[in-house]
Phi, psi and omega in degrees: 000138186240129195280154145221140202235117140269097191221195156208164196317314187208059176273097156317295162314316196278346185269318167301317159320303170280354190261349166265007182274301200272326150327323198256019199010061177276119184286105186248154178293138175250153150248119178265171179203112206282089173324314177309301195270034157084322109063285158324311184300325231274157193315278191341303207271005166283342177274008186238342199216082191266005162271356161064045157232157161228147048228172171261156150230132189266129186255004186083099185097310200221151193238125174249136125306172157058112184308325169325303180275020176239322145323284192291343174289311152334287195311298172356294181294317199234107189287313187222157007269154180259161196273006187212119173345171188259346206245146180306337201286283196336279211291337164304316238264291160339309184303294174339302166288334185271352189262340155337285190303311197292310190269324211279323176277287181323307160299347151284358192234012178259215211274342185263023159259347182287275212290000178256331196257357168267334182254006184227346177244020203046032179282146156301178160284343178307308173305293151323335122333278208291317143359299197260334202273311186331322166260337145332314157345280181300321182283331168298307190298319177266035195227311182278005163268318180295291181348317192297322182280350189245002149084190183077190228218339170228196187316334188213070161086212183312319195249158158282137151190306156271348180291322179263003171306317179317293226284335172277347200262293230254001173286322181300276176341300206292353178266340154322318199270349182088024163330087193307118163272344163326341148260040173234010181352292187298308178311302193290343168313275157326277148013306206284302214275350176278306155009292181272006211244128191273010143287324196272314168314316201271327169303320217284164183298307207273342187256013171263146188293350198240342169299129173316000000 
């Protein structure tokens, strides 16, 4: 089956997506779409996509959205190793945490609500600053207590997986945005053992063909 990721270099989303491709040592094609020049917006890539985000994955025959639900069409497909626990409490749990990120943070913080809120509200950056760190905050401040109640060396026991697809792609942003990550200990944790693990390097933003 042949894969294709349509994303771009430093797309949070798009980046959980390769770190869960390359966790499964899936080989897949990239397509970039450069966010800066609107590039999403443009026909082609809405007939593939039509909310003109990225990223897409193309499955050969079929077109996937939204990362999440390109996660779990993985784990689905390709099982192991796998990204979510064997017991339902787990996988709930699991869910609970990557979804933090996914619906609660990420979406306030991504580059058309920045640009919405410097062109339609006039905020400075200073403002857009206090912005991102407040809600990375909050959601960083609840992440790191559940992390705390399920134990092990990553989020849900030994291995990495759907939790840190989330959780390394927005550790990155708060360190772009100049986030105090110091009351995040486990978070900062994690983060360092994902680091060293060579999916996640091949995953990171500076190792995509479109990084300046």
């Amino acid at each position: 089956m042949s894969l294709t990721l349509h994303g771009y270099w430093r797309s949070g989303a798009a980046w959980r997506v390769r770190i869960a491709l390359a966790l499964k040592g899936l080989a897949y094609e990239q397509v970039p779409h450069d966010l800066r020049t609107g590039a999403q917006g443009e026909a082609a890539y809405r007939a593939l996509n039509p909310q003109g985000l990225v990223p897409a994955l193309d499955i050969g025959g079929a077109v996937l959205t939204q990362s999440l639900a390109m996660i779990e069409w993985l784990e689905e497909t390709f099982p192991t190793p796998a990204l979510l626990p064997a017991d339902a409490l787990g996988r709930a749990r699991v869910r609970a945490m990557a979804q933090v990120v996914a619906c609660d943070i990420h979406p306030l913080n991504n580059l058309r609500v920045l640009q919405s809120l410097r062109r339609d509200l006039g905020a400075d950056e200073a403002a857009v600053s206090a912005w991102i760190a407040r809600w990375i905050g909050a959601g960083f401040a609840a992440l790191e207590g559940m992390i705390g109640e399920q134990g092990g060396d990553f989020a849900h026991g030994a291995a990495p997986g759907l939790v840190e697809c989330c959780l390394v792609p927005q550790v990155g942003s708060a360190r772009r945005f100049g986030v105090d990550l110091s009351p995040y200990p486990r978070i900062v944790a994690i983060d360092a053992r994902c680091a060293a693990l060579p999916a996640f390097r091949q995953a990171a933003p500076e190792s995509q063909p479109d990084a300046p």
